[in-house]
Structures are given as C-alpha cells and as structure tokens.
C-alpha positions, 0 to 999 in steps of 0.5 A: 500500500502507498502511504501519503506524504505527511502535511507537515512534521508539527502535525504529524508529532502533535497527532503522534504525541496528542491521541493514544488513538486515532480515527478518521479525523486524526488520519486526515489532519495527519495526511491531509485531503484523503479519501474516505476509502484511502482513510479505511485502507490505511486503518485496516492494515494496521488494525492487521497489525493491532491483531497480530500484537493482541492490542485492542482499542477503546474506540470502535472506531479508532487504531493505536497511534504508536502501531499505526506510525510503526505500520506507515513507517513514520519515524517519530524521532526521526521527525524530531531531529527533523524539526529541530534542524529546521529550528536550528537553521532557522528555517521554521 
C-alpha cells in the first residue's frame, strides 16, 4: 500500500504525541485531503497489525497511534531531529 506524504512534521508529532488513538479525523489532519476509502485502507492494515500484537482499542472506531506510525513507517524521532534542524537553521 502507498502511504501519503505527511502535511507537515508539527502535525504529524502533535497527532503522534496528542491521541493514544486515532480515527478518521486524526488520519486526515495527519495526511491531509484523503479519501474516505484511502482513510479505511490505511486503518485496516494496521488494525492487521493491532491483531497480530493482541492490542485492542477503546474506540470502535479508532487504531493505536504508536502501531499505526510503526505500520506507515513514520519515524517519530526521526521527525524530531527533523524539526529541530529546521529550528536550528532557522528555517521554521
């Protein structure tokens, strides 16, 4: 599955480090203008997952945030040392 392009790396972290879980909303602040359908491929491959580690939710309707970064390959320290070297440079 293609994964899309983060809006930006102080959404990414604030969803990351905002919500334990995340559902559409969060999905789509993430990633930006997606599709309904795009939002519910990305939720079922990590609800794959979520599956195969035994996790579960709290929410009908919502994936753990920790396992879906894993899933969608997003490196949360990665975007840290990111965003700090665009402070540093005073880029942002």
């Amino acid at each position: 599955m293609n994964i899309p392009q983060i809006t930006s790396i102080d959404n990414a972290l604030s969803v990351y480090y905002g919500f334990s879980e995340i559902g559409n909303k969060e999905i789509q602040k993430l990633f930006g203008k997606i599709s309904p359908a795009t939002v519910a491929k990305l939720k079922k491959v990590v609800i794959a997952e979520m599956n195969s580690r035994d996790k579960h939710t709290y929410g009908m309707y919502k994936v753990v945030t920790s396992i879906a970064f894993d899933v969608w390959g997003l490196d949360v320290l990665d975007l840290e040392s990111r965003r700090n070297k665009l402070k540093d440079l005073k880029l942002q």
